[in-house]
TORPA-4810 file (N, C-alpha, C, O; in nm, 3 decimals):
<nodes>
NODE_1_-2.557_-7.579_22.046_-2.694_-7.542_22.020_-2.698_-7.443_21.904_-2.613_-7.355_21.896_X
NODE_2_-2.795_-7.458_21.817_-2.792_-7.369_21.695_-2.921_-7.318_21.678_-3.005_-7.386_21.618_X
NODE_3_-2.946_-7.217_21.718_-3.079_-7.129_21.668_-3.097_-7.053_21.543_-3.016_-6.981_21.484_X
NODE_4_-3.219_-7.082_21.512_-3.248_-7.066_21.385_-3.266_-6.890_21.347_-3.314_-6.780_21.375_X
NODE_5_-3.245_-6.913_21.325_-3.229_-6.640_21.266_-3.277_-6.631_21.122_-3.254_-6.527_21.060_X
NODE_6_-3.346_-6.735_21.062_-3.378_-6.687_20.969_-3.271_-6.653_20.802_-3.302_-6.605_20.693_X
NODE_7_-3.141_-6.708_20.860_-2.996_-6.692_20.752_-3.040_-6.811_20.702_-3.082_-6.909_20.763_X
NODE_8_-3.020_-6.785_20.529_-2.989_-6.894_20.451_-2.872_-6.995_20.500_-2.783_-6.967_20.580_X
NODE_9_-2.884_-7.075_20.458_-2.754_-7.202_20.476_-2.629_-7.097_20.446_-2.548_-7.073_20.536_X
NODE_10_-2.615_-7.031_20.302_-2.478_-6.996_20.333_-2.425_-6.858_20.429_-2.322_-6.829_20.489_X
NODE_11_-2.564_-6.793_20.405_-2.531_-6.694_20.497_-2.461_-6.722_20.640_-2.353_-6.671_20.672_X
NODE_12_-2.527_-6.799_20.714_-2.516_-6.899_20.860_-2.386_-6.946_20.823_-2.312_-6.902_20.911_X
NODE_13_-2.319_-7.011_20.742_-2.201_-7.041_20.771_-2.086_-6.927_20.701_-1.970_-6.966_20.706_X
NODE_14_-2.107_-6.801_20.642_-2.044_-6.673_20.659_-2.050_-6.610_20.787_-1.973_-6.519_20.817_X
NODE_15_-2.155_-6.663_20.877_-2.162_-6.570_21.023_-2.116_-6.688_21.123_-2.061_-6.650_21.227_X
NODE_16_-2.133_-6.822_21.104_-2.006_-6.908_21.212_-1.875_-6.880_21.176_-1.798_-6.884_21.271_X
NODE_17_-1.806_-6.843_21.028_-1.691_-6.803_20.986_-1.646_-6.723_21.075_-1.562_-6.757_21.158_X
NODE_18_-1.714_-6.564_21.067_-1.696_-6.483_21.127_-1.667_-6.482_21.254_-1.550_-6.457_21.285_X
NODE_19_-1.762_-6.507_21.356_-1.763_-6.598_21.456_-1.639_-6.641_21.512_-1.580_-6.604_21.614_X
NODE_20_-1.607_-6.740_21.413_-1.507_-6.827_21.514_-1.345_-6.757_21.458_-1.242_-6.794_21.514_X
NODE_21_-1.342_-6.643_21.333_-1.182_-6.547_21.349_-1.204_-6.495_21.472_-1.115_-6.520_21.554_X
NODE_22_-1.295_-6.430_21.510_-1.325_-6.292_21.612_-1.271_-6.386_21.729_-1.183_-6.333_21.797_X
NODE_23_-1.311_-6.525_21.769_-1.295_-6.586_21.913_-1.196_-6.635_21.892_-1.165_-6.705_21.988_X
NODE_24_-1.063_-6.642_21.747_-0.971_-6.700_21.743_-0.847_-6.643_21.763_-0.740_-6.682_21.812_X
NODE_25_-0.899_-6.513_21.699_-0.837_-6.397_21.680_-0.809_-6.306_21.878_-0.708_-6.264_21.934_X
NODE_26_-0.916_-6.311_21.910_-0.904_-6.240_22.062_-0.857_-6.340_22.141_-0.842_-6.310_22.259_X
NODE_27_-0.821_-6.479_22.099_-0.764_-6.603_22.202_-0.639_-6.554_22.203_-0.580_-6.524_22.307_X
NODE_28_-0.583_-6.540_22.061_-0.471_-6.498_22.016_-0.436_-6.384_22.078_-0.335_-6.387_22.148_X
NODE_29_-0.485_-6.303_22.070_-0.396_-6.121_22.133_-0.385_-6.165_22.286_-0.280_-6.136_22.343_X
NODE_30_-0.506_-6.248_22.370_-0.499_-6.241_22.474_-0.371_-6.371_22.503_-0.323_-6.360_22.616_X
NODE_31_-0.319_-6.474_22.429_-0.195_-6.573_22.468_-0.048_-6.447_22.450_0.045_-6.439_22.529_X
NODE_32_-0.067_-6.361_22.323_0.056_-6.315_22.317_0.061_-6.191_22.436_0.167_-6.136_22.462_X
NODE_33_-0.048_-6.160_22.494_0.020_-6.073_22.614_-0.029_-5.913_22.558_-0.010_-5.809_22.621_X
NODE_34_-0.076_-5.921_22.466_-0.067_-5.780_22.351_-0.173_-5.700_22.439_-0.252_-5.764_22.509_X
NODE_35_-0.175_-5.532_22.437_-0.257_-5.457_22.503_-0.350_-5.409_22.385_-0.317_-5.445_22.272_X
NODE_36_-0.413_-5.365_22.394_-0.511_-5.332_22.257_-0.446_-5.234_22.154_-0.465_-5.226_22.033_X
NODE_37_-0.343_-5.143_22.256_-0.275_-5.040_22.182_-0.197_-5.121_22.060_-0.194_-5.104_21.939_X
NODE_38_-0.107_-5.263_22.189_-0.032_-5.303_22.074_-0.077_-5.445_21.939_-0.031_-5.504_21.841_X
NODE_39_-0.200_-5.437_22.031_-0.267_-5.538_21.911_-0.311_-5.450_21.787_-0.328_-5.488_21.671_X
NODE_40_-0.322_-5.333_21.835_-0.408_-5.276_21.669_-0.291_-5.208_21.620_-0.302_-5.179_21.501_X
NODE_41_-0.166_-5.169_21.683_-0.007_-5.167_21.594_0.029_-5.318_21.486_0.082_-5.328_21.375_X
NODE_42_-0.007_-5.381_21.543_0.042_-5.520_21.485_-0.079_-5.584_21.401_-0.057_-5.663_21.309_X
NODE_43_-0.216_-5.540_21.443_-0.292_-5.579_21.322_-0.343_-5.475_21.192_-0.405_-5.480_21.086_X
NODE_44_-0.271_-5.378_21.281_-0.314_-5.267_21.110_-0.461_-5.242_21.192_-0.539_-5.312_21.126_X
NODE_45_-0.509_-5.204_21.259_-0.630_-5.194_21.259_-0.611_-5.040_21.399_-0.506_-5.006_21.453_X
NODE_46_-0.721_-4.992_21.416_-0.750_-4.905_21.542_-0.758_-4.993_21.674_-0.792_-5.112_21.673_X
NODE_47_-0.721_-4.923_21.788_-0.776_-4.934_21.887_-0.910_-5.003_21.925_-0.942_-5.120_21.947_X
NODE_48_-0.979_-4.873_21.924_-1.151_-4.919_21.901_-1.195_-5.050_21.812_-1.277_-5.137_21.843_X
NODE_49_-1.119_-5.039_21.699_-1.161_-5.177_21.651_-1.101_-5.274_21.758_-1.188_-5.340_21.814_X
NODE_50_-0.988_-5.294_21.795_-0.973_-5.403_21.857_-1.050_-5.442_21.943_-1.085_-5.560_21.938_X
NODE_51_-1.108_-5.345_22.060_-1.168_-5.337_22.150_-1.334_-5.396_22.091_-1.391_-5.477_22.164_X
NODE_52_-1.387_-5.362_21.993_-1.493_-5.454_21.925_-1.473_-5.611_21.890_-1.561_-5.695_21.912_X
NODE_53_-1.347_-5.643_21.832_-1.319_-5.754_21.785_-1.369_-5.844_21.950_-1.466_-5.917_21.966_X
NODE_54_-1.253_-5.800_22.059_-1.263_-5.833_22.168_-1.338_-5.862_22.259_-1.319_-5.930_22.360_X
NODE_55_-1.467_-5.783_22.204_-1.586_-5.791_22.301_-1.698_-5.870_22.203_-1.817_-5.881_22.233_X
NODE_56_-1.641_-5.917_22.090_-1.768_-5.988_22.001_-1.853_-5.928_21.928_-1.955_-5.981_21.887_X
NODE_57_-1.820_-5.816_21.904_-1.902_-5.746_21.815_-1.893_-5.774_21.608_-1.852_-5.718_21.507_X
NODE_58_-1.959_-5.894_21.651_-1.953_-5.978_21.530_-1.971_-5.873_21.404_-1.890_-5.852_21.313_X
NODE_59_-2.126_-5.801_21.429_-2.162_-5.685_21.361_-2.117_-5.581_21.291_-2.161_-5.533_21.188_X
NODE_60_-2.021_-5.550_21.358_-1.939_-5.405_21.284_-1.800_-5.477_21.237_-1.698_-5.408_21.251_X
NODE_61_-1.784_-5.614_21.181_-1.693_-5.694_21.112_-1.731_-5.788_21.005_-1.787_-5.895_21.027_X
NODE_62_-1.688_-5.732_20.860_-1.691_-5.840_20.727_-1.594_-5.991_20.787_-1.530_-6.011_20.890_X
NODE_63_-1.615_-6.051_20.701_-1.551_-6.187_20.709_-1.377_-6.155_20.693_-1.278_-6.205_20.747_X
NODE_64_-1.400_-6.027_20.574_-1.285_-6.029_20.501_-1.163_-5.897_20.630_-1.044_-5.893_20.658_X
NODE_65_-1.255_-5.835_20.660_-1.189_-5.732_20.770_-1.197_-5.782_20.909_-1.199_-5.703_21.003_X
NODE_66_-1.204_-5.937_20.927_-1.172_-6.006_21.037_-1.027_-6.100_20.961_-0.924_-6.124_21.023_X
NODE_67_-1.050_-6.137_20.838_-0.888_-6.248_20.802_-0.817_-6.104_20.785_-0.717_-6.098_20.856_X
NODE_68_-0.832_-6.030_20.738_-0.704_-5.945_20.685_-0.606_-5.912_20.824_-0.490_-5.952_20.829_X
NODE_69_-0.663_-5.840_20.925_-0.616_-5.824_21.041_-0.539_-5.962_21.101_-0.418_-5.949_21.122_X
NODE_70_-0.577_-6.043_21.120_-0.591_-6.216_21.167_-0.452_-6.249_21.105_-0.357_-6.277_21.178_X
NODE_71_-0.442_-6.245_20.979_-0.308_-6.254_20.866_-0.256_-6.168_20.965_-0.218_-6.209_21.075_X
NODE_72_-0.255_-6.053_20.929_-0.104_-5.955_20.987_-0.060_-5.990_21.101_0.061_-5.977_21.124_X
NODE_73_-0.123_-6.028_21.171_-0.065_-6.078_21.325_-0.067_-6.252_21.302_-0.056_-6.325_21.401_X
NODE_74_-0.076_-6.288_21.216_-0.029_-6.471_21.217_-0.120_-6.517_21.318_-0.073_-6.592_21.404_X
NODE_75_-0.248_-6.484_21.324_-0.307_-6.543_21.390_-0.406_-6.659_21.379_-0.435_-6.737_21.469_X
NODE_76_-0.470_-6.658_21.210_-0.495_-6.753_21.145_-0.441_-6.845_21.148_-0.493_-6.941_21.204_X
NODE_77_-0.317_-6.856_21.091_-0.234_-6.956_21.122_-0.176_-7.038_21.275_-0.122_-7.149_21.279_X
NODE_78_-0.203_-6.959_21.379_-0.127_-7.026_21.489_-0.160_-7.130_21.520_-0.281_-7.113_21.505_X
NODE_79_-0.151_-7.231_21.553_-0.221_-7.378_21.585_-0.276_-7.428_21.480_-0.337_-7.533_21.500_X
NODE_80_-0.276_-7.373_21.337_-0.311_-7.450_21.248_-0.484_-7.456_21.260_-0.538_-7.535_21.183_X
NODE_81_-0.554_-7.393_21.332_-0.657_-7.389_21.374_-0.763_-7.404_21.212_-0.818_-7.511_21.186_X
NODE_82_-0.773_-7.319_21.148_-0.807_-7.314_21.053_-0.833_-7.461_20.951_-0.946_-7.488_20.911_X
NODE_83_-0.664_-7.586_20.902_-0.687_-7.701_20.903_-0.775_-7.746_20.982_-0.879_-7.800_20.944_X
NODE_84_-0.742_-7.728_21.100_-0.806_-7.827_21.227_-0.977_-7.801_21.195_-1.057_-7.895_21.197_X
NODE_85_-1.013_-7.676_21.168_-1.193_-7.672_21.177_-1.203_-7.729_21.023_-1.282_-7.823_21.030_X
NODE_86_-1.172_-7.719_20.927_-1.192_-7.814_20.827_-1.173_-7.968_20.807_-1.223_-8.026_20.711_X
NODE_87_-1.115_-8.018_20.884_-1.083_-8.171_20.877_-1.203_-8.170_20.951_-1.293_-8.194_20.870_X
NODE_88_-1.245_-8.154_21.052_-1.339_-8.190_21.200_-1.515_-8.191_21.097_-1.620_-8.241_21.135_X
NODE_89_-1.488_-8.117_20.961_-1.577_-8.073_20.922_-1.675_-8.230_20.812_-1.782_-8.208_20.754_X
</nodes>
């Protein structure tokens, strides 16, 4: 279901971007076992941030300060996920 917010076309697909690191990214910390302490050791990031990433706080995250973190922990990459939402596309 897709509700309309008023985002331009590209805006809307900078905020499904976003979106789907944050739910790819917290799939990820939560398969490797990681505690928030040691997810934000391994992503370069704080605590507190993790704990936002985690709870969806789409808001207080750029596109670009959701991949940068995502990279450091290989999480972009795991499953190839990234290919996978572009072919489907």
């Amino acid at each position: 279901m897709v509700i309309d917010l008023g985002f331009d076309p590209a805006e809307a697909e900078v905020m499904k971007l976003r979106i789907e690191v944050m739910i790819r990214t917290a799939q990820q910390l939560k398969a490797r076992g990681w505690t928030q302490v040691e997810a934000a050791r391994q992503l370069g990031i704080t605590q507190p941030r993790v704990s936002r990433l985690i709870q969806g706080k789409v808001e207080d995250f750029s596109l670009d300060m959701l991949l940068t973190p995502a990279a450091r922990g290989d999480c972009a990459r795991s499953g190839a996920w990234w290919r996978d939402r572009r072919a489907s596309e």
